[in-house]
VMD Tcl script that draws the C-alpha trace (Angstrom):
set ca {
  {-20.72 -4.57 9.58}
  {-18.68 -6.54 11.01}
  {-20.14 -9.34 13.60}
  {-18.65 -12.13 16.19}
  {-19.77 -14.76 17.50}
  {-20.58 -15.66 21.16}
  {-17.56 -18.42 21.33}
  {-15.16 -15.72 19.77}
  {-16.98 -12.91 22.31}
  {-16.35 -14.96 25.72}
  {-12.54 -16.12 24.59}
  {-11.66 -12.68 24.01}
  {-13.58 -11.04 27.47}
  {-11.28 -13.90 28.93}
  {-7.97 -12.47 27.36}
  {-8.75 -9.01 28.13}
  {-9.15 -10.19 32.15}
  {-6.08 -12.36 32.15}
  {-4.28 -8.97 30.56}
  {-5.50 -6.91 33.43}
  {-7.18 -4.82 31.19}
  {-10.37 -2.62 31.78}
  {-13.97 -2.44 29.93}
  {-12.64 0.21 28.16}
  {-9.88 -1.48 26.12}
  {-11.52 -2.78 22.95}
  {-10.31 -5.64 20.48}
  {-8.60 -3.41 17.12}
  {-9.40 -5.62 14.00}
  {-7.28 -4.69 11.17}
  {-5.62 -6.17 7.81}
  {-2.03 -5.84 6.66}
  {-0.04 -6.83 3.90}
  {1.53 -10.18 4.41}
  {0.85 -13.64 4.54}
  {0.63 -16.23 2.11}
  {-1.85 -14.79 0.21}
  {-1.18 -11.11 0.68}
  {-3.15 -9.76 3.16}
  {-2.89 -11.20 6.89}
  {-5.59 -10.42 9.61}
  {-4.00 -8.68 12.86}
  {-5.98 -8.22 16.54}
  {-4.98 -6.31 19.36}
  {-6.37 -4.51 22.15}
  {-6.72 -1.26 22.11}
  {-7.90 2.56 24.07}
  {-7.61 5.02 21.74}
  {-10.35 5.49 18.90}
  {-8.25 7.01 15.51}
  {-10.41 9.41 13.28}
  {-12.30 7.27 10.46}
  {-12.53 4.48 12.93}
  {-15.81 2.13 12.32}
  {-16.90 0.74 15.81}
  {-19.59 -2.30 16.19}
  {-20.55 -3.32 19.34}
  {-21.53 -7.14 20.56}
  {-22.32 -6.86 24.63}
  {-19.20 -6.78 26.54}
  {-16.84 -6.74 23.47}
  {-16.61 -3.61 21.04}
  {-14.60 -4.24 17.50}
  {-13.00 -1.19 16.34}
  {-11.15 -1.37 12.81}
  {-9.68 1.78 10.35}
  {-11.63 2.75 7.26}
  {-8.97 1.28 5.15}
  {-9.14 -2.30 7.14}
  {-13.12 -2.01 7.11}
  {-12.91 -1.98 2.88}
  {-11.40 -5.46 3.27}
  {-13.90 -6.56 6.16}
  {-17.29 -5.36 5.38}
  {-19.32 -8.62 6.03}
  {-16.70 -10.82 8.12}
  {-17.72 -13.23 11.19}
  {-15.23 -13.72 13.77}
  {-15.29 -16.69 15.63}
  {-13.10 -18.82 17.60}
  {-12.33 -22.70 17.70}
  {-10.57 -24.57 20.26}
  {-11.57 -27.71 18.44}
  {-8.95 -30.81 17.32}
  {-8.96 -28.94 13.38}
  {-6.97 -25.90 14.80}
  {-7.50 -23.35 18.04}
  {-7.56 -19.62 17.02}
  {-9.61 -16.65 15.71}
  {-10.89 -17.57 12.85}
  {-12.52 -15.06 9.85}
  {-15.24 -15.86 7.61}
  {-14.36 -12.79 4.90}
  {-17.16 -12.57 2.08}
  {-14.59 -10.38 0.78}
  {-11.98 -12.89 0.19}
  {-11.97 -14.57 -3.11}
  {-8.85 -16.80 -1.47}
  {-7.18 -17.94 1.59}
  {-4.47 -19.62 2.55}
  {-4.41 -23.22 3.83}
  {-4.16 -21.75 7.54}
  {-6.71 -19.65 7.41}
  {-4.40 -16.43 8.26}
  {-4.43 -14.31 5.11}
  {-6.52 -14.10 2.16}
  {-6.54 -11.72 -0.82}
  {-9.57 -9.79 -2.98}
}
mol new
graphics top color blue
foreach p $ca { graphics top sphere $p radius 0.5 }
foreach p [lrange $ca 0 end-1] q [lrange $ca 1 end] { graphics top cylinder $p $q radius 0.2 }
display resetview
């Protein structure tokens, strides 16, 4: 599973208004290669559901990632900070045995 919290929940409802988009656009979590560390986390909204597509649902927000993606994912928070140590996404991976100093790619 993955989860999100309520601060990472209402930031991205606001992004998906302020893109014009509708209900049914969802927020695509995925992982790529790249990064400091190898693997970089990527969001985008998104319509279409792909085949092998794991879907978890958190009120007004639905996170959608690939099969592949949810290998790397199984167990990650996402929340969001707008605090003075950095504004962003931010992933809590259980997965990730280590990150990079900005937070924006780990490796397994």
């Amino acid at each position: 599973m993955i989860t999100i919290t309520d601060r990472a929940k209402n930031h991205l409802v606001k992004l998906r208004k302020k893109a014009n988009l509708d209900e049914s656009y969802f927020v695509r979590v995925s992982v790529q290669g790249g990064g400091c560390s190898g693997l970089s986390y990527k969001l985008d909204f998104d319509n279409q559901l792909q085949p092998n597509d794991q879907i978890f649902e958190n009120e007004e927000i639905k996170l959608v990632c690939n099969l592949k993606s949810y290998l790397y994912l199984a167990g990650t928070e996402l929340d969001y900070s707008d605090g003075l140590n950095g504004k962003g996404f931010h992933f809590a991976n259980p997965n990730a045995t280590r990150t990079c100093g900005c937070g924006e790619s780990f490796a397994v």
